[in-house]
C-alpha positions in Angstrom: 112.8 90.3 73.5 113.9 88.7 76.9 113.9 84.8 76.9 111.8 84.8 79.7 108.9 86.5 78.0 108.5 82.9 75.7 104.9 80.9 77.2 106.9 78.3 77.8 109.2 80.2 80.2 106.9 82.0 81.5 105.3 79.2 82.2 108.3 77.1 83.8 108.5 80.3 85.7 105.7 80.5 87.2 105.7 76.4 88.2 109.1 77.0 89.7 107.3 79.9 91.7 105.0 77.8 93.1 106.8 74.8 94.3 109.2 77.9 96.4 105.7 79.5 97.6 104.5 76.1 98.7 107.9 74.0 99.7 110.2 76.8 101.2 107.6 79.4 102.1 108.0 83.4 103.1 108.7 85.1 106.5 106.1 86.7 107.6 106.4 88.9 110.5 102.9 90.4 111.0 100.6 88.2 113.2 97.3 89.8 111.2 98.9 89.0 107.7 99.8 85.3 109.4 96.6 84.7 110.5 94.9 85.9 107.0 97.2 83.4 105.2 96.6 80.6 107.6 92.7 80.7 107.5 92.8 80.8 103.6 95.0 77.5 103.7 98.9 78.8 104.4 100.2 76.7 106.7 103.6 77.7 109.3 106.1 75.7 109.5 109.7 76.4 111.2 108.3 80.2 111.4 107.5 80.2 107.7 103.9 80.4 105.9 103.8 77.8 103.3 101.3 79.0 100.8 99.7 76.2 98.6 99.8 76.4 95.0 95.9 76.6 94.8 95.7 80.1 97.2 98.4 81.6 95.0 96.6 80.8 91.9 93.6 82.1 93.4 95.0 85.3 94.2 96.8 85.7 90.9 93.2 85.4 89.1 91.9 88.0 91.5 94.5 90.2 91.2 94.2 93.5 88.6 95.5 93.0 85.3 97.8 96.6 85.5 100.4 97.5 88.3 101.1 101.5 89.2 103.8 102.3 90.6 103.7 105.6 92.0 106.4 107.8 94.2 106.2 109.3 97.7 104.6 111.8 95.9 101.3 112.7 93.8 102.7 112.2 90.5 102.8 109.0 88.7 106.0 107.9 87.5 105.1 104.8 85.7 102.7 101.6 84.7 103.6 98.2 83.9 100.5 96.0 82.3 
């Protein structure tokens, strides 16, 4: 087991996330994805979108509970849950 996978690191983890999401931001160079951001509460600053800590957690509780990853093509080569 990874040290990381311990509540409280996961935790930490994902506290440490947010203060980067809301203090240094992403680039984001698509004007429609900037303007979705911004009108759910991301702000720009220096050409970066600051996303506040409540619109992240928002979108991690709406967000599926299983990830596929699939190739170029039509089979499925794997699933992380």
């Amino acid at each position: 087991m990874f040290p990381f996978n311990k509540p409280e690191n996961i935790e930490s983890l994902h506290l440490a996330t947010l203060r980067i999401l809301s203090e240094t931001g992403i680039s984001v160079k698509h004007a429609g994805a900037r303007d979705l951001l911004t009108s759910h509460g991301a702000r720009i600053e220096k050409e970066r979108i600051l996303l506040p800590p409540d619109l992240v957690e928002k979108c991690v509780a709406d967000a599926g509970r299983k990830v596929s990853v699939r190739g170029r093509g039509p089979s499925k080569i794997g699933s992380a849950s």
